[in-house]
N, CA, C and O atoms as a DFTB+ gen file, in Angstrom:
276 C
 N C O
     1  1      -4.132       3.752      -2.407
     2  2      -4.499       2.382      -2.678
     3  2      -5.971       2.186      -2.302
     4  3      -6.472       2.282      -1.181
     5  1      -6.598       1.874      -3.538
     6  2      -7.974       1.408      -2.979
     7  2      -8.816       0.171      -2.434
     8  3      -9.219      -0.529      -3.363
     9  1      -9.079      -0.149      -1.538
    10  2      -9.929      -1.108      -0.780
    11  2     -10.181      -2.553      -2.364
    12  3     -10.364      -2.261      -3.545
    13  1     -10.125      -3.463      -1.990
    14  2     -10.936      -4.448      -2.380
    15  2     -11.861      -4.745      -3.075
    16  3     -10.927      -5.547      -3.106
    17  1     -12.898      -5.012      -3.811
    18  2     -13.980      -5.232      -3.231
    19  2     -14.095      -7.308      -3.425
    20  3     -15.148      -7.942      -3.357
    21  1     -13.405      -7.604      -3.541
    22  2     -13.150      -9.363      -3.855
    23  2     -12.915      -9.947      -2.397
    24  3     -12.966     -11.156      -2.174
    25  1     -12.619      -8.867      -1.294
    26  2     -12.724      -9.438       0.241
    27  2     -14.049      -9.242       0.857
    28  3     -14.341     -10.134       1.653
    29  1     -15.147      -8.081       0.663
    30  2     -16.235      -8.836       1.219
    31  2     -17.082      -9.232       0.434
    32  3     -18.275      -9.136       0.722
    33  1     -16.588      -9.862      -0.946
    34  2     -17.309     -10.684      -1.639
    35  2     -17.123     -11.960      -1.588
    36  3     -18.039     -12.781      -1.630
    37  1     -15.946     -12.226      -1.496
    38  2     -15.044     -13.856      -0.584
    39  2     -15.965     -14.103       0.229
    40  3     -16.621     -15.131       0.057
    41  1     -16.327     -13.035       1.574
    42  2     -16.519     -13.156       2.552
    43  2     -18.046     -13.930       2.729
    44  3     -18.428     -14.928       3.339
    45  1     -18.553     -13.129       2.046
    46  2     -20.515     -13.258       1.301
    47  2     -20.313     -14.578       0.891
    48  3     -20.944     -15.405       1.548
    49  1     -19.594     -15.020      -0.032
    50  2     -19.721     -16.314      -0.704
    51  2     -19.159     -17.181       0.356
    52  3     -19.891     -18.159       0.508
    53  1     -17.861     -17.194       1.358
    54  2     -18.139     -18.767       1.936
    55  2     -19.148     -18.642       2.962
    56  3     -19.695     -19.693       3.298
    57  1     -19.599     -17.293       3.675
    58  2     -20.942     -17.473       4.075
    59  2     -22.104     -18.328       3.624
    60  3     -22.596     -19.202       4.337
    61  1     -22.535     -18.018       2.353
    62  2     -23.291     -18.579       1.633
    63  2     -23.015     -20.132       1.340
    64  3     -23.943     -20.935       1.447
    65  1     -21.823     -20.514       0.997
    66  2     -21.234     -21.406       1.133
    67  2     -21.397     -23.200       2.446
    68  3     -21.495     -24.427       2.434
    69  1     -21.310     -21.943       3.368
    70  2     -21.433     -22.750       4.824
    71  2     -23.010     -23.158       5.072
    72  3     -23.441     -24.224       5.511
    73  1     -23.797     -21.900       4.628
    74  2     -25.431     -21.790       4.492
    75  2     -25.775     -23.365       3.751
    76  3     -26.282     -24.433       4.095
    77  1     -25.364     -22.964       2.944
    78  2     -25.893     -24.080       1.619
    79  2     -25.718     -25.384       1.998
    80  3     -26.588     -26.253       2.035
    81  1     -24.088     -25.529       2.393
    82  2     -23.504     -27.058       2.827
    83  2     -24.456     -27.078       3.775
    84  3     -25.382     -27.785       3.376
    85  1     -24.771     -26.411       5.384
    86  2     -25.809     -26.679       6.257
    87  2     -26.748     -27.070       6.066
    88  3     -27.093     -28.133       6.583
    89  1     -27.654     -26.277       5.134
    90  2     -28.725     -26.921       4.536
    91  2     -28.827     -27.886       4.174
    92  3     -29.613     -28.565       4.836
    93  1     -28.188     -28.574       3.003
    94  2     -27.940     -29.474       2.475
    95  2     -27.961     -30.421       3.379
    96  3     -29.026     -31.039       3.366
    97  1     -27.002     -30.874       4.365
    98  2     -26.802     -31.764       5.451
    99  2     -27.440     -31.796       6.214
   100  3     -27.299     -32.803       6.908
   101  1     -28.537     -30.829       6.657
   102  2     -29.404     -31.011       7.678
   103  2     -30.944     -31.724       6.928
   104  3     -31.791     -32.379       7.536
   105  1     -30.958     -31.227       4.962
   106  2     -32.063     -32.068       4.743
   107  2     -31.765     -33.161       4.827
   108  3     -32.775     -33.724       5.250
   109  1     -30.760     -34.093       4.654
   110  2     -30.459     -35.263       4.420
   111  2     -30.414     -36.547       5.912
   112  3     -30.386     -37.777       5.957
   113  1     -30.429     -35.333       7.067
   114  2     -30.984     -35.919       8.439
   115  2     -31.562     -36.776       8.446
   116  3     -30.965     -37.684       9.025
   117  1     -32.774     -37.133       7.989
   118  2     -33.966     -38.126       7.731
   119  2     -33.382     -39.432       7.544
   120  3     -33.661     -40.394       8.259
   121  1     -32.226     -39.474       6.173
   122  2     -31.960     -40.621       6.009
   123  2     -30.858     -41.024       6.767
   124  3     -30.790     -42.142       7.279
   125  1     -29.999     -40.176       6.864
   126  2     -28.745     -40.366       7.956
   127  2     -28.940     -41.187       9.150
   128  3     -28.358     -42.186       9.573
   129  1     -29.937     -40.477       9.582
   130  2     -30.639     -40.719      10.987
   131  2     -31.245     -42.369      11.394
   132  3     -31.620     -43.080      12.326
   133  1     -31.065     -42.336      10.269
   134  2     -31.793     -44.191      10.111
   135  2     -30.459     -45.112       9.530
   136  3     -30.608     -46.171       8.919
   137  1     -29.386     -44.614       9.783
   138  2     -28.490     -45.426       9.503
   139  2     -27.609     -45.978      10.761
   140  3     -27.875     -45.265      11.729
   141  1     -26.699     -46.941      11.090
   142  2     -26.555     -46.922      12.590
   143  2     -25.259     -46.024      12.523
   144  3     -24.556     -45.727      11.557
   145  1     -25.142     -45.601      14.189
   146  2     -24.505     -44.869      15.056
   147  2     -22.842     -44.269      14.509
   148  3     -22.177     -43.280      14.817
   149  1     -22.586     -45.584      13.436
   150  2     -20.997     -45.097      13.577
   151  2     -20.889     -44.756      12.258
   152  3     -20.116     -43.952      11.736
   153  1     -21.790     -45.487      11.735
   154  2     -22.003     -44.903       9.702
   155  2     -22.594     -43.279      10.120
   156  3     -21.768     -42.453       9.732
   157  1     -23.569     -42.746      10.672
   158  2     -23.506     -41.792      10.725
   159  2     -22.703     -40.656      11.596
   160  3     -22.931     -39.453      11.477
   161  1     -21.710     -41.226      12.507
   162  2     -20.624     -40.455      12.966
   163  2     -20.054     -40.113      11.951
   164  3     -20.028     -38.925      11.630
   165  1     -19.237     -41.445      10.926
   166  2     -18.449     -40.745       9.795
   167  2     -18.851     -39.982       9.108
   168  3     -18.079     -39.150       8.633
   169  1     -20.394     -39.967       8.749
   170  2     -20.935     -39.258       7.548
   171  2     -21.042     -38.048       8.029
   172  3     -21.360     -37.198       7.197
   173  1     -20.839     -37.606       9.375
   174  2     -21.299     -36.216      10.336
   175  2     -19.878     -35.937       9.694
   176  3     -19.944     -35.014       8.884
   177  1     -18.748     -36.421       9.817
   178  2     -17.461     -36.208      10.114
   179  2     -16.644     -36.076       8.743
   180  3     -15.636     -35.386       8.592
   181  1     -17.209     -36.791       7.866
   182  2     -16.921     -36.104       6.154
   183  2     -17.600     -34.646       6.249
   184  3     -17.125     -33.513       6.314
   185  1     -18.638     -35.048       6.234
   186  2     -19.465     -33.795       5.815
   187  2     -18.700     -32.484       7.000
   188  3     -18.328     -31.466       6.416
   189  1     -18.573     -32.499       7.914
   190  2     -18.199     -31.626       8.438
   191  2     -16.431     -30.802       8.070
   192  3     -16.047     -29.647       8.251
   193  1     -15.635     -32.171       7.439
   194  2     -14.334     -31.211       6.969
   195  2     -14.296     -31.380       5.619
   196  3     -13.204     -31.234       5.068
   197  1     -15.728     -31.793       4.646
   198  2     -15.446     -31.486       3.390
   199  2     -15.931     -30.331       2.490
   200  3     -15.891     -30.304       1.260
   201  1     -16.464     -29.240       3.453
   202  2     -16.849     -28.007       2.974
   203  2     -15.949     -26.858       3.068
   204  3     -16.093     -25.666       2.798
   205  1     -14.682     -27.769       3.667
   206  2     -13.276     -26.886       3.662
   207  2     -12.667     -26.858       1.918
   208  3     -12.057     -25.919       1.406
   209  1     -12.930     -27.773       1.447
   210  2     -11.862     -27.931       0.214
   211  2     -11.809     -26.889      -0.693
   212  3     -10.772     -26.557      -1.268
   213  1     -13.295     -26.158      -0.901
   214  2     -13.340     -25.225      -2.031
   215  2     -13.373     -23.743      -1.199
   216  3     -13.889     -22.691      -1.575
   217  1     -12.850     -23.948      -0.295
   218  2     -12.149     -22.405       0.265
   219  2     -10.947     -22.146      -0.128
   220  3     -10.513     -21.000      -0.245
   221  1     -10.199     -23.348      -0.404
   222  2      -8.503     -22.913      -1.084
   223  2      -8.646     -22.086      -2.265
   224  3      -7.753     -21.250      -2.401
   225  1      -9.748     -22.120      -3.348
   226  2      -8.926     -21.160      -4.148
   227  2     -10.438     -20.540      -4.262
   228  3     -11.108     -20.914      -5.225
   229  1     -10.922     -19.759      -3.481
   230  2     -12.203     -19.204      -3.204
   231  2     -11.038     -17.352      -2.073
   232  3     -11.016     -16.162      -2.385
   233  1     -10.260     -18.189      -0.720
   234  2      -9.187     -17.508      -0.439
   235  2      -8.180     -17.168      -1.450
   236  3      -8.292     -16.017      -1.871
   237  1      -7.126     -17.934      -2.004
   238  2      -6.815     -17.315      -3.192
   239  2      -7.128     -16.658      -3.952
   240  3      -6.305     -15.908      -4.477
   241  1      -8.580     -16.661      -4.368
   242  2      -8.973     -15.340      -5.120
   243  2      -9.394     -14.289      -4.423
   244  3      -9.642     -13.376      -5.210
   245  1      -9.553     -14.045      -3.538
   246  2      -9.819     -13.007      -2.420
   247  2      -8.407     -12.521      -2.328
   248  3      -8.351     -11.293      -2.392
   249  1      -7.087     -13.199      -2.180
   250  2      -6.407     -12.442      -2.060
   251  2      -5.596     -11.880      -3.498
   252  3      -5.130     -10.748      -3.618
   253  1      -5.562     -12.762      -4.348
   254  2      -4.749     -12.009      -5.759
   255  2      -5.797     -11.596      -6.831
   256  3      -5.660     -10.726      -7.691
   257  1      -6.763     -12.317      -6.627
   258  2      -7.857     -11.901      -8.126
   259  2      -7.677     -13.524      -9.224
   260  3      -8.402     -13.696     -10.204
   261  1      -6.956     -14.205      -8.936
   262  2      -6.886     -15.401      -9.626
   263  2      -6.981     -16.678      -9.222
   264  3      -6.267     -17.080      -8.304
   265  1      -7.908     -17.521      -9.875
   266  2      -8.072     -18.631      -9.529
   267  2      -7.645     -19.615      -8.703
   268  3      -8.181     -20.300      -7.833
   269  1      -6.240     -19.509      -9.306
   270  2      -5.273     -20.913      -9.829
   271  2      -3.724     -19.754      -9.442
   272  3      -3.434     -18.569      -9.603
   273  1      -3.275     -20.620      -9.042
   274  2      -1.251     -19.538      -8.740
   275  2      -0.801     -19.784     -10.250
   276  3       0.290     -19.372     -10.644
């Protein structure tokens, strides 16, 4: 049985993934930052569990090769 190669390519991409969302959210600091205290708690607090969603079938394809079940 041969090795993978769709697991350390999974792996590379939600790396990249996490990179990007970071980025993204850290340019947007500026304006965040000028909003008050609890508008930007939530907006810390979306942004922080909504870069989970497109790992469900990002893992799924890492493990079968298909998108979608």
């Amino acid at each position: 049985m041969t090795p993978s190669w769709r697991k350390p390519a999974g792996m590379f991409l939600i790396l990249l993934l996490i990179t990007v969302w970071a980025v993204l959210i850290a340019s947007l600091s500026p304006w965040i930052g000028a909003l008050p205290r609890l508008v930007q708690a939530l907006i810390y607090l979306v942004a922080g569990v909504i870069w989970i969603v497109p790992l469900k079938p990002l893992l799924l394809w890492m493990e079968t090769g298909k998108w979608r079940v």
